[in-house]
PDB file with one MODEL, atoms N, CA, C and O in Angstrom:
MODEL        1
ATOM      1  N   UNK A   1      32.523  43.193 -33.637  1.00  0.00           N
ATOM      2  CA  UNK A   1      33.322  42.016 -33.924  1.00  0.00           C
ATOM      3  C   UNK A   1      33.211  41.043 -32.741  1.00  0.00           C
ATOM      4  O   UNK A   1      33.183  41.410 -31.566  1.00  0.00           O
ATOM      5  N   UNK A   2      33.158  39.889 -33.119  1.00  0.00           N
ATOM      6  CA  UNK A   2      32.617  38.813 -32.115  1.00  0.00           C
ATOM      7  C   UNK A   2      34.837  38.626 -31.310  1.00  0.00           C
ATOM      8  O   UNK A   2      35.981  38.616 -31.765  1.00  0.00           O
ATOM      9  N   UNK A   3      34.128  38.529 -29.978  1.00  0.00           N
ATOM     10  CA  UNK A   3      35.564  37.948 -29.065  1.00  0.00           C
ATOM     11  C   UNK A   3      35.292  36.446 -29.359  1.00  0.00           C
ATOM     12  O   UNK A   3      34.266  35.779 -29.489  1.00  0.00           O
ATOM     13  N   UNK A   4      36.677  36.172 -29.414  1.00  0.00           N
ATOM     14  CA  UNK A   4      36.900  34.545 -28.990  1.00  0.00           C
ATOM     15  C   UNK A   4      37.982  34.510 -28.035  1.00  0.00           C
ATOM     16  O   UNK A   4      38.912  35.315 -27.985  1.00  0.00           O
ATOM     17  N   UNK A   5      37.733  33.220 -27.054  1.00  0.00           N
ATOM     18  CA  UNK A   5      38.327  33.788 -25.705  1.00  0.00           C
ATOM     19  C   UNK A   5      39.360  32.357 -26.260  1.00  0.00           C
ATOM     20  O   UNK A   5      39.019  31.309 -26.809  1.00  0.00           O
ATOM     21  N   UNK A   6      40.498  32.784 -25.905  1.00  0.00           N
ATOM     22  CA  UNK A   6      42.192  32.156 -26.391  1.00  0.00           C
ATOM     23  C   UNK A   6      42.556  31.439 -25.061  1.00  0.00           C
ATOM     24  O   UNK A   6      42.581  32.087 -24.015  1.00  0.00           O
ATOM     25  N   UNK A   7      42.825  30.175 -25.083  1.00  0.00           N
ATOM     26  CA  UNK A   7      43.283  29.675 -23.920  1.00  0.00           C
ATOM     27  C   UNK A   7      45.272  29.364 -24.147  1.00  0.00           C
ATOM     28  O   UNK A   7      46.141  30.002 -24.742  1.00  0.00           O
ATOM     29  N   UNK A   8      45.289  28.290 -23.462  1.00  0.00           N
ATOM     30  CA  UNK A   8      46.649  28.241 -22.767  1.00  0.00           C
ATOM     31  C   UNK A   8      47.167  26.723 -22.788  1.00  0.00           C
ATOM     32  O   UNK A   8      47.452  26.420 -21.629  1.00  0.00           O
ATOM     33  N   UNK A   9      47.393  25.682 -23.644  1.00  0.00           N
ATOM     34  CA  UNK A   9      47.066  23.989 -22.993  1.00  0.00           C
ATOM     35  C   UNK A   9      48.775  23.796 -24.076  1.00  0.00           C
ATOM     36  O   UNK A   9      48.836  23.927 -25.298  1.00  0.00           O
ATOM     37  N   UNK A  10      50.089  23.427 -23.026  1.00  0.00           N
ATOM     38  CA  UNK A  10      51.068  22.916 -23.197  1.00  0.00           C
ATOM     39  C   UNK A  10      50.942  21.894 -22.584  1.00  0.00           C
ATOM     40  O   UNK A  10      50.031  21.592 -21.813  1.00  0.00           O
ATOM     41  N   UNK A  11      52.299  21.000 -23.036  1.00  0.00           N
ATOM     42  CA  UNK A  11      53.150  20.190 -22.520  1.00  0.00           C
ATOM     43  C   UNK A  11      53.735  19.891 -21.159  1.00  0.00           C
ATOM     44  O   UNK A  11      53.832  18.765 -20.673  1.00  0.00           O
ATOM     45  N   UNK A  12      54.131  21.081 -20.572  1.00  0.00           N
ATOM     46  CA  UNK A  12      54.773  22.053 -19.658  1.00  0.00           C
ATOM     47  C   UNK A  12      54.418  21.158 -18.073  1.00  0.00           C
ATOM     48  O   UNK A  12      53.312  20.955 -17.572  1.00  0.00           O
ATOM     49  N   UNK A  13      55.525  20.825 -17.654  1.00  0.00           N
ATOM     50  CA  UNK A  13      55.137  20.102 -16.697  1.00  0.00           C
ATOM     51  C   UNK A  13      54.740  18.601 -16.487  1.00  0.00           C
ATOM     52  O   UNK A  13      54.514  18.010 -15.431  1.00  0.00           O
ATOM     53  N   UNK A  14      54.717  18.157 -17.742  1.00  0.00           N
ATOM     54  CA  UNK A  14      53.523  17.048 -17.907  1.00  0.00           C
ATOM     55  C   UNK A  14      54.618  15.659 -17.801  1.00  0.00           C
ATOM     56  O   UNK A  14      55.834  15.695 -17.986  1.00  0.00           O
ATOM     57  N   UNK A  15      54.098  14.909 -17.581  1.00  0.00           N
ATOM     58  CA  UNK A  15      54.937  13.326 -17.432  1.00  0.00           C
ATOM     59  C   UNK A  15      55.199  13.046 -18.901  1.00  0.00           C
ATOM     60  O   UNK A  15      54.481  13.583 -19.744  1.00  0.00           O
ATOM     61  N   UNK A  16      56.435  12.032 -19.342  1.00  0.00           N
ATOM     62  CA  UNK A  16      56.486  11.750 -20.602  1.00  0.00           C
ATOM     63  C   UNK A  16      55.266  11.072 -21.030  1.00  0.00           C
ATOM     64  O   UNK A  16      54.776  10.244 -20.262  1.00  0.00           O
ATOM     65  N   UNK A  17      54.730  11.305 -22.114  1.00  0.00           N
ATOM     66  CA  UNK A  17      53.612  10.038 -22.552  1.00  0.00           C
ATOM     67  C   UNK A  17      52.171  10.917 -22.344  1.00  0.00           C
ATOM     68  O   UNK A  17      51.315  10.472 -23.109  1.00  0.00           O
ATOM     69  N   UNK A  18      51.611  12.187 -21.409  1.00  0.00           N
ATOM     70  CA  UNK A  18      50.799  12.064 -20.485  1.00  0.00           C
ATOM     71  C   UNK A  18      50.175  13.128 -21.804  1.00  0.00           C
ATOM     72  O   UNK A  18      51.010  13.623 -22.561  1.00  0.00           O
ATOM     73  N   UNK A  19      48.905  13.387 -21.985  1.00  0.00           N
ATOM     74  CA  UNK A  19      48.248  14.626 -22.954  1.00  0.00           C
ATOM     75  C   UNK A  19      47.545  15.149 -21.665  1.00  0.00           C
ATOM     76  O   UNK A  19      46.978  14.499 -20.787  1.00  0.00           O
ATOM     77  N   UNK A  20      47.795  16.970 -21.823  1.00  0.00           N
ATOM     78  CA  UNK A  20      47.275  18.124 -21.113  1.00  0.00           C
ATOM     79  C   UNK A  20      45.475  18.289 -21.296  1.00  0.00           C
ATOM     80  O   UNK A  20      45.121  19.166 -22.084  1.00  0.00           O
ATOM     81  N   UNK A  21      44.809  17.800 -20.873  1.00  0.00           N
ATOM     82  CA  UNK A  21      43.046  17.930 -21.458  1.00  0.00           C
ATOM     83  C   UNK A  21      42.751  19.408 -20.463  1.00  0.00           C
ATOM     84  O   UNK A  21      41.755  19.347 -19.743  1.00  0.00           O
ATOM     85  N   UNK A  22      43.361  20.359 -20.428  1.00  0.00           N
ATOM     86  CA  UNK A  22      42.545  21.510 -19.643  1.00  0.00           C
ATOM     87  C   UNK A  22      43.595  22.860 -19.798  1.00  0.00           C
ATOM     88  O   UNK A  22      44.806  22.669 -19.682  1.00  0.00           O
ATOM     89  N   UNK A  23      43.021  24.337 -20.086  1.00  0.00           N
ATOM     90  CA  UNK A  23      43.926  25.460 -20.017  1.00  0.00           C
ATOM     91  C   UNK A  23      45.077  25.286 -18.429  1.00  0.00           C
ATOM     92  O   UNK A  23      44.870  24.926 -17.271  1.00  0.00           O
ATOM     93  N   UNK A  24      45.899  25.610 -18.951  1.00  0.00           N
ATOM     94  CA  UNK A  24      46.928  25.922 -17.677  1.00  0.00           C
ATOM     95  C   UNK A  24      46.839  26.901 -17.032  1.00  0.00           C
ATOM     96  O   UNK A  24      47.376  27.025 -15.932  1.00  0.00           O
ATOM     97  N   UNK A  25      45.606  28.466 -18.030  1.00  0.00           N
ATOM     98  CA  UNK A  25      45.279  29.567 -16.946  1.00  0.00           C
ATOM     99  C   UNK A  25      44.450  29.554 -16.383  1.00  0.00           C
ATOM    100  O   UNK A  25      44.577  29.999 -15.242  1.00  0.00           O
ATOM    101  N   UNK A  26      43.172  29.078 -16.784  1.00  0.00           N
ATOM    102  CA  UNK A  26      41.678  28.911 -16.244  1.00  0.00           C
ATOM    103  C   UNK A  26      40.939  27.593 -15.883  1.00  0.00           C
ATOM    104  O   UNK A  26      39.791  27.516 -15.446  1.00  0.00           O
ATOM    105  N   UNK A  27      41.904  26.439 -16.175  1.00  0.00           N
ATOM    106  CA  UNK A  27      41.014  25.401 -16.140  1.00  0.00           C
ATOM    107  C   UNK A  27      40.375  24.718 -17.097  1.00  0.00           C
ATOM    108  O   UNK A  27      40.121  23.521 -16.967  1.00  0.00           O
ATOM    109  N   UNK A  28      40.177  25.145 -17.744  1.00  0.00           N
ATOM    110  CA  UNK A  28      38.445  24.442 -18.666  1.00  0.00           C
ATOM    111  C   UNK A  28      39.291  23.259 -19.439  1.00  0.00           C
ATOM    112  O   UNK A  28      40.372  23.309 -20.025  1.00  0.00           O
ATOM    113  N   UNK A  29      38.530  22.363 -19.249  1.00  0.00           N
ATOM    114  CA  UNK A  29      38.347  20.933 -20.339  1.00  0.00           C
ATOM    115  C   UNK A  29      38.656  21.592 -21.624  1.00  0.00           C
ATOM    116  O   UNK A  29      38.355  22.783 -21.706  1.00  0.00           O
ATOM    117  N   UNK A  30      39.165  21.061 -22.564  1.00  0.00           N
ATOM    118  CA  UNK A  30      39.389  20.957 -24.072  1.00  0.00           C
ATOM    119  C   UNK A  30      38.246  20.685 -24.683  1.00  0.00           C
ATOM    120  O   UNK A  30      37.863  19.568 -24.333  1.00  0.00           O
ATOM    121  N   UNK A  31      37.571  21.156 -25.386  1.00  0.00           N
ATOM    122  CA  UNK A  31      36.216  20.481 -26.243  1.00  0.00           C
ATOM    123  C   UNK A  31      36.299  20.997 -27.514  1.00  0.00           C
ATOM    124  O   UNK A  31      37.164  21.744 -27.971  1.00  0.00           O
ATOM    125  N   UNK A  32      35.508  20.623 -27.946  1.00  0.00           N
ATOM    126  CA  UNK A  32      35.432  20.882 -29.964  1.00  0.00           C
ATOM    127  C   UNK A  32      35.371  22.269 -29.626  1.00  0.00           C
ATOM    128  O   UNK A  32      35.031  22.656 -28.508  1.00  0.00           O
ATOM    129  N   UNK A  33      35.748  23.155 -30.728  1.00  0.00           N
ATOM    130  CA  UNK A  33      35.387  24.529 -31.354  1.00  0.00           C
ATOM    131  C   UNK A  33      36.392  25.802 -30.167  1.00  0.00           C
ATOM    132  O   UNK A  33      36.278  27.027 -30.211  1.00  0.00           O
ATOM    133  N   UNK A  34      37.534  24.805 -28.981  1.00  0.00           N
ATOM    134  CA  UNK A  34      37.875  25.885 -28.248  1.00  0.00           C
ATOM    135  C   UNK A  34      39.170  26.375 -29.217  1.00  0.00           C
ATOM    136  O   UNK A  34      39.623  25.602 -30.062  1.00  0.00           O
ATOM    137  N   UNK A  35      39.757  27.804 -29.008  1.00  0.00           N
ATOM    138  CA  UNK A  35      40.547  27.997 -29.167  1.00  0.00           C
ATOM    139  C   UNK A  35      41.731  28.372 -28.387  1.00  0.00           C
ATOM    140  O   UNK A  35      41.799  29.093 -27.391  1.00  0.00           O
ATOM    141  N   UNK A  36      42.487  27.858 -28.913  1.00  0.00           N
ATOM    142  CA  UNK A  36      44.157  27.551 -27.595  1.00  0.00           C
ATOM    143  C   UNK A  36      44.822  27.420 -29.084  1.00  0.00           C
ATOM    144  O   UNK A  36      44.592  27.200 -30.274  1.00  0.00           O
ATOM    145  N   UNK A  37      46.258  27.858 -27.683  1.00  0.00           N
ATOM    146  CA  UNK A  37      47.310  28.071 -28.437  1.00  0.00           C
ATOM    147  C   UNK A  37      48.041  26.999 -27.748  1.00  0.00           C
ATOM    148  O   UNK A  37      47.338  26.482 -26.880  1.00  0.00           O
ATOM    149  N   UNK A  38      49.343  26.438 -27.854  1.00  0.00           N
ATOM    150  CA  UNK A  38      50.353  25.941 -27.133  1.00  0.00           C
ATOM    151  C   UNK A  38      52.136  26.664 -27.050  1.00  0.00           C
ATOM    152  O   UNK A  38      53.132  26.087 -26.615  1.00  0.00           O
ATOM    153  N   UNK A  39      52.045  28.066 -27.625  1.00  0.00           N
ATOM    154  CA  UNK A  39      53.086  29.216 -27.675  1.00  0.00           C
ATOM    155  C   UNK A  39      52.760  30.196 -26.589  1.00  0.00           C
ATOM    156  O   UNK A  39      51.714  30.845 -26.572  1.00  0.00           O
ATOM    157  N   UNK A  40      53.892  30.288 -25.501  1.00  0.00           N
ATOM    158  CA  UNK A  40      53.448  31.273 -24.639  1.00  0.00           C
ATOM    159  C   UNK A  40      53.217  32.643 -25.337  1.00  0.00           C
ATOM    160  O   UNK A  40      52.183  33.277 -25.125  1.00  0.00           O
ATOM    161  N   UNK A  41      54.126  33.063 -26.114  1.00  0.00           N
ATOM    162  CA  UNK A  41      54.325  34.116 -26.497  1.00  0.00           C
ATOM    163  C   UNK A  41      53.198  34.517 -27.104  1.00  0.00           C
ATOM    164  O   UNK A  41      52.671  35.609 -26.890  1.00  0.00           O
ATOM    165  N   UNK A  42      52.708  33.531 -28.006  1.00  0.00           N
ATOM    166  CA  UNK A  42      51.312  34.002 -28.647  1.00  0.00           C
ATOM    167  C   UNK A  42      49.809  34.158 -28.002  1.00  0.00           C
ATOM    168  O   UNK A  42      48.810  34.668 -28.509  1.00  0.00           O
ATOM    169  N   UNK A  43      50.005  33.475 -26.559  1.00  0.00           N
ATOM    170  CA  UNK A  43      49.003  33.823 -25.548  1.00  0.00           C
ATOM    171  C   UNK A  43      49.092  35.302 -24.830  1.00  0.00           C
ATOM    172  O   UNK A  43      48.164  35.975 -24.384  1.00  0.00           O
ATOM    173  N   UNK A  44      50.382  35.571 -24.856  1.00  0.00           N
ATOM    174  CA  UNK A  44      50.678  36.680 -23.892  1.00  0.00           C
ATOM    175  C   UNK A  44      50.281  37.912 -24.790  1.00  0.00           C
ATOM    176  O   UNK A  44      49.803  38.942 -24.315  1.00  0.00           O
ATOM    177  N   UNK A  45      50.628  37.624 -26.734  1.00  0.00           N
ATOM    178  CA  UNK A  45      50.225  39.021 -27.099  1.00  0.00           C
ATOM    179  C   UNK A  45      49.403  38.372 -28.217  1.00  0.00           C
ATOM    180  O   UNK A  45      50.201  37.999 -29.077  1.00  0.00           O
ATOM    181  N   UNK A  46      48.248  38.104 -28.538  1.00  0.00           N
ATOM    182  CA  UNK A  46      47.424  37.565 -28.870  1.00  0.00           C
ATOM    183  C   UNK A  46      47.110  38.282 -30.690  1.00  0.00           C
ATOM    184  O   UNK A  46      46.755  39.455 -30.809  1.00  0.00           O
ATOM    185  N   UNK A  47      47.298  37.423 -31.865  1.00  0.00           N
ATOM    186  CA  UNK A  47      46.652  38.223 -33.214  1.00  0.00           C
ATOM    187  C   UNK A  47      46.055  39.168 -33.250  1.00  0.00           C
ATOM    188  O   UNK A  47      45.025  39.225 -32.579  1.00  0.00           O
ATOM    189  N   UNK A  48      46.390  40.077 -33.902  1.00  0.00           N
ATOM    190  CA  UNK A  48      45.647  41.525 -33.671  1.00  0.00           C
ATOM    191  C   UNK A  48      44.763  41.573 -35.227  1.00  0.00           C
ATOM    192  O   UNK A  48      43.919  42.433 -35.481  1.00  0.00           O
ATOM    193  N   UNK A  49      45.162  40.471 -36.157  1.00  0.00           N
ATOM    194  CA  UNK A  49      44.735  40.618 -37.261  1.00  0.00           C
ATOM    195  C   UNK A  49      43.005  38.872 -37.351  1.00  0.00           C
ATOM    196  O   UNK A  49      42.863  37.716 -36.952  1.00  0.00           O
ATOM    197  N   UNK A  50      42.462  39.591 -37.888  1.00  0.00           N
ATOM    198  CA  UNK A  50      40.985  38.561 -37.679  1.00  0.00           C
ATOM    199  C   UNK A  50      39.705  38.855 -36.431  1.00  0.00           C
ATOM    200  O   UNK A  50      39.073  39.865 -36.121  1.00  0.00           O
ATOM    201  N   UNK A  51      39.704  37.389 -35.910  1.00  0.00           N
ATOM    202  CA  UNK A  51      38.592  37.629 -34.347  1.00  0.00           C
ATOM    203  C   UNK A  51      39.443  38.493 -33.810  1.00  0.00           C
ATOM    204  O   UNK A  51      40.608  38.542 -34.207  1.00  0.00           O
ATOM    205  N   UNK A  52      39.008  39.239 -32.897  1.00  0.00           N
ATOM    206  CA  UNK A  52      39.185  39.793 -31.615  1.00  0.00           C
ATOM    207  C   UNK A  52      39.850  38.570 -30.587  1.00  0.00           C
ATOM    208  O   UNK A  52      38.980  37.736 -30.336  1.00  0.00           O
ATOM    209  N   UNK A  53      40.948  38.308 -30.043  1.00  0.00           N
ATOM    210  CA  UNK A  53      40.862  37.395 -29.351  1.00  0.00           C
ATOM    211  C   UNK A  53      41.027  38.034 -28.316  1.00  0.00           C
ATOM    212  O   UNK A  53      41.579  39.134 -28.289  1.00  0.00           O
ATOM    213  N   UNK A  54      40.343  37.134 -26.823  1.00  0.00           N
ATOM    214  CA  UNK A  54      40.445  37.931 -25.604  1.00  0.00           C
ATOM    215  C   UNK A  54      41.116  36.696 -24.889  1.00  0.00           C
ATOM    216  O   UNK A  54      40.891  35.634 -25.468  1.00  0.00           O
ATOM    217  N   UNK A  55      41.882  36.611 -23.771  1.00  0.00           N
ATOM    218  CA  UNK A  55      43.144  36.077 -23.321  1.00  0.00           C
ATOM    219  C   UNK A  55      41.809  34.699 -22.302  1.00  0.00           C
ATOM    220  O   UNK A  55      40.637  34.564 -22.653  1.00  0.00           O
ATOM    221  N   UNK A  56      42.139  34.298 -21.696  1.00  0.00           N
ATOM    222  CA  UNK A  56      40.763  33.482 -20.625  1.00  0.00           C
ATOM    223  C   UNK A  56      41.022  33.943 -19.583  1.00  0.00           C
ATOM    224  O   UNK A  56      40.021  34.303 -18.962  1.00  0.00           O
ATOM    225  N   UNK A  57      42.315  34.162 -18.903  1.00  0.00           N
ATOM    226  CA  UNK A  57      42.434  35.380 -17.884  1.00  0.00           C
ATOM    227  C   UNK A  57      42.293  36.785 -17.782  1.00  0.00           C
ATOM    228  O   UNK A  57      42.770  37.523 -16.920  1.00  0.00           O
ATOM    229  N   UNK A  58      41.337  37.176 -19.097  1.00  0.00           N
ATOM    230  CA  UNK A  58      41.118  38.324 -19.011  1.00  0.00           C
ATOM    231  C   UNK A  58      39.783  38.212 -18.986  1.00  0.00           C
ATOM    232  O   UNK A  58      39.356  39.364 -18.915  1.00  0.00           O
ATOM    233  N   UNK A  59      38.833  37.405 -19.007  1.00  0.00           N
ATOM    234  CA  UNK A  59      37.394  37.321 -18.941  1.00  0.00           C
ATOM    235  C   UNK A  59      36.980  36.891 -17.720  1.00  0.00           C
ATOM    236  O   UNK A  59      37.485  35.963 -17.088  1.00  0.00           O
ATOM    237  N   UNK A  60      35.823  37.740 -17.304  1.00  0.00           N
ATOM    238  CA  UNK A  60      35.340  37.809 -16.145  1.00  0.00           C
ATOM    239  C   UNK A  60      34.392  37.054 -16.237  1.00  0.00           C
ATOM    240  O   UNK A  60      33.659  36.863 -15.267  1.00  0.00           O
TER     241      UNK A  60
ENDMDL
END
């Protein structure tokens, strides 16, 4: 089963008005086809049902 690696991109912190363009755990730019969540909770324990998702702080 193929991993897809799950990022992290809230609000959280951000100025009124301002959009988040990067994960809050790893960094990376936003681009077509990433997958992110904006629910901590659903980053922390990730769908167990479909892809495999793997966390972006868990990839080496």
């Amino acid at each position: 089963m193929k991993e897809v690696t799950l990022h992290l991109i809230t609000q959280d912190n951000q100025p009124y008005g301002s959009v988040r363009k990067c994960c809050e755990k790893c960094g990376a730019m936003t681009e077509e086809g990433m997958t992110f969540t904006s629910d901590h909770q659903v980053y922390e324990n990730p769908p167990t049902d479909g892809p495999k998702y793997v966390r972006c702080q868990d990839v080496n």
